[in-house]
C-alpha positions as CSV (number, residue, x, y, z in Angstrom):
1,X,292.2,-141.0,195.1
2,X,292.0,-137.7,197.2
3,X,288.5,-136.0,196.4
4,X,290.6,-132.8,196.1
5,X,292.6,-133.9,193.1
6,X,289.3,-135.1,191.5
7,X,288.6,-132.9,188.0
8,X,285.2,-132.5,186.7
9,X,286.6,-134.7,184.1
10,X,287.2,-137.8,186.3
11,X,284.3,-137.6,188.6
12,X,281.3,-140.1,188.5
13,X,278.0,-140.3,187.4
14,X,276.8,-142.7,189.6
15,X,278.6,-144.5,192.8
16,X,277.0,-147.2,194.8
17,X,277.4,-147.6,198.5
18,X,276.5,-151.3,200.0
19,X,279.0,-151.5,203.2
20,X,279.3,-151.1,206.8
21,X,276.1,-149.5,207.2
22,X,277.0,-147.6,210.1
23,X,279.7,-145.7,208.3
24,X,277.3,-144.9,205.6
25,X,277.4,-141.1,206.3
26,X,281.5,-141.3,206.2
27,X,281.1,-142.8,202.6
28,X,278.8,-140.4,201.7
29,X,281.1,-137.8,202.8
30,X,284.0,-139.2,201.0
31,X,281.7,-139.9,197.3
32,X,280.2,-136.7,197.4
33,X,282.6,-134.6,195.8
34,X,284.0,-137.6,193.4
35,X,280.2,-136.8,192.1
36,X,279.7,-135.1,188.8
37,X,276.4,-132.5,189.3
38,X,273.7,-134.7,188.0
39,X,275.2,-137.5,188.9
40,X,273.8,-140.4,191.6
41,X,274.7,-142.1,194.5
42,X,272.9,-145.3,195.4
43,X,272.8,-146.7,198.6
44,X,271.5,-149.9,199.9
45,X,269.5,-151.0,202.7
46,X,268.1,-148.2,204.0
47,X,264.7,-149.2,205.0
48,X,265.9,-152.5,206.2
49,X,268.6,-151.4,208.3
50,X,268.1,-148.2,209.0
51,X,268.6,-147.7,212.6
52,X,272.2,-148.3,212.1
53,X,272.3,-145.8,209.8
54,X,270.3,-143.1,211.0
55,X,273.1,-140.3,211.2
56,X,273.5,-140.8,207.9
57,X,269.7,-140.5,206.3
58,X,269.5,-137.4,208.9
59,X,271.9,-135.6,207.0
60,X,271.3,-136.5,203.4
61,X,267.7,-134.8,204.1
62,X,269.3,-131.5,205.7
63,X,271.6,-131.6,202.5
64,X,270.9,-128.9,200.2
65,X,273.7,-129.8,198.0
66,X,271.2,-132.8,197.0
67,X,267.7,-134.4,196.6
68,X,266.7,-137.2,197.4
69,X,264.0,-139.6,197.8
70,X,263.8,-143.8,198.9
71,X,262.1,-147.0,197.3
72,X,260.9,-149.0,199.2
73,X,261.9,-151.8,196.8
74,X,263.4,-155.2,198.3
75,X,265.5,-153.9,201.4
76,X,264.8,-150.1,200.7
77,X,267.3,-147.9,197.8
78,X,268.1,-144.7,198.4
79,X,268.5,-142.3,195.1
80,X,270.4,-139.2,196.3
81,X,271.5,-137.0,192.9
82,X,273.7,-134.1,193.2
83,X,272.1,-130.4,192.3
């Protein structure tokens, strides 16, 4: 579904994003605005594999649309909730 057509409505409270880890920051791009504000995206193996996602974690932490923060738990989680 089109993230234009996307009411407040039908947006999500949480998405989770464990795929092709060096398209994590197209994902990211495409789930952000199918987020309700307050609502999280997960993604998965970010400490573990970060270098083939480092486009992505660069610009989730210039992203003032968003905080976010990483556990180091198992392979590394990143929380990233929408403002």
């Amino acid at each position: 579904m089109p993230a234009a057509k996307v009411s407040a409505a039908k947006a999500f409270d949480i998405i989770f994003i464990d795929a092709i880890k060096r398209d994590y920051l197209k994902y990211y791009l495409d789930a952000l605005p199918l987020l309700k504000k307050g609502g999280l995206i997960i993604a998965d193996d970010v400490i573990k594999l970060r270098g083939k996602m480092n486009d992505f974690l660069a610009h989730v932490k210039k992203d003032k649309a968003v905080y976010s923060t990483i556990l180091e738990i198992d392979d590394g989680v990143m929380l990233i909730y929408r403002k």
